[in-house]
N, C-alpha and C positions, 0 to 999 in steps of 0.2 A: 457584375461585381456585387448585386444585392442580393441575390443569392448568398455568393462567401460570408457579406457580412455575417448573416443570420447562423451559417455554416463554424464562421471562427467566433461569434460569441458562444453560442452552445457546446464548441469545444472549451472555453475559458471557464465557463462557468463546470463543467462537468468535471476538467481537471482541477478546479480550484476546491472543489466538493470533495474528491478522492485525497488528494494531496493534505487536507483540512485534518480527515481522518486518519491517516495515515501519520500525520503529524501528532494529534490527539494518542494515537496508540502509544507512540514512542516516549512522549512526553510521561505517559502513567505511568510506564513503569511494567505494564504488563500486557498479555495478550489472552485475559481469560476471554473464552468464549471465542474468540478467536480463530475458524480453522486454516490450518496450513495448506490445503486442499480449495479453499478459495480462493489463493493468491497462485497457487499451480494451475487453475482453471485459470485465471485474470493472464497468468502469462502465457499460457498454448493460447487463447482466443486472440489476446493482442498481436501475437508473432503473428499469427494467421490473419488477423485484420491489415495490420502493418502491412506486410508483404501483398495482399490482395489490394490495399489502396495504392500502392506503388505500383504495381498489373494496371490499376484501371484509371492512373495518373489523376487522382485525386489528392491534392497535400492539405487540405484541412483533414481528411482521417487519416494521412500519413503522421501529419504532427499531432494528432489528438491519439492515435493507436499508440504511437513511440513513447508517447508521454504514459500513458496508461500501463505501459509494458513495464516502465521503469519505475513507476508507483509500486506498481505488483512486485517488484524484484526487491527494490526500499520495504513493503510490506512483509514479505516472507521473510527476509532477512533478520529484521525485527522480531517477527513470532518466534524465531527459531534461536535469536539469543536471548529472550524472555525465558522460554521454555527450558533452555539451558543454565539459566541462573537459577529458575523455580527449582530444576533438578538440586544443582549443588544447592541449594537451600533445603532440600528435603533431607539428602544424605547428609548435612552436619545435624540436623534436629534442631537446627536453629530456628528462631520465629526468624521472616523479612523486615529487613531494618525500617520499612513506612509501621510494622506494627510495636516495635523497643518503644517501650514510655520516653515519653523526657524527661530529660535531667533539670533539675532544677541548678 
């Protein structure tokens, strides 16, 4: 059992890291810098983590891969309706509404 502990802290903390970020993204508003190709990597590695922790009946990286997997899937999701908003903000020629002055 002292083993897992050490096992399902370092997953709490590791998901609590990604999740943070991932929250951080969505919250701005945007995903510059961002690639979409790191959250397509986070999700083939996680599937294949996932599925090998379940092969080798380990459930701290069962629950730590699945969690991860679902990060990745919430993370791309996101990039991909930023980048879809930046678009139609390009094509009206409008500025994005964080840059419209205020009104007094």
């Amino acid at each position: 059992m002292g083993n897992e502990v050490i096992g399902w802290f370092s997953s709490f903390v590791l998901v609590l890291t990604i999740t943070n970020q991932v929250y951080k993204q969505w919250k701005s508003g945007t995903s510059k810098g961002v690639s979409k190709w790191l959250f397509v990597g986070q999700i083939t590695a996680s599937t294949g983590f996932t599925i090998y922790s379940v092969m080798v009946d380990n459930w701290v990286f069962v629950v730590t891969n699945a969690l991860m997997l679902v990060s990745a899937l919430v993370g791309i999701v996101i990039v991909l309706k930023h980048r879809r908003a930046e678009r139609r903000t390009a094509r009206r020629g409008a500025a994005p509404a964080s840059a419209t002055p205020a009104r007094a």
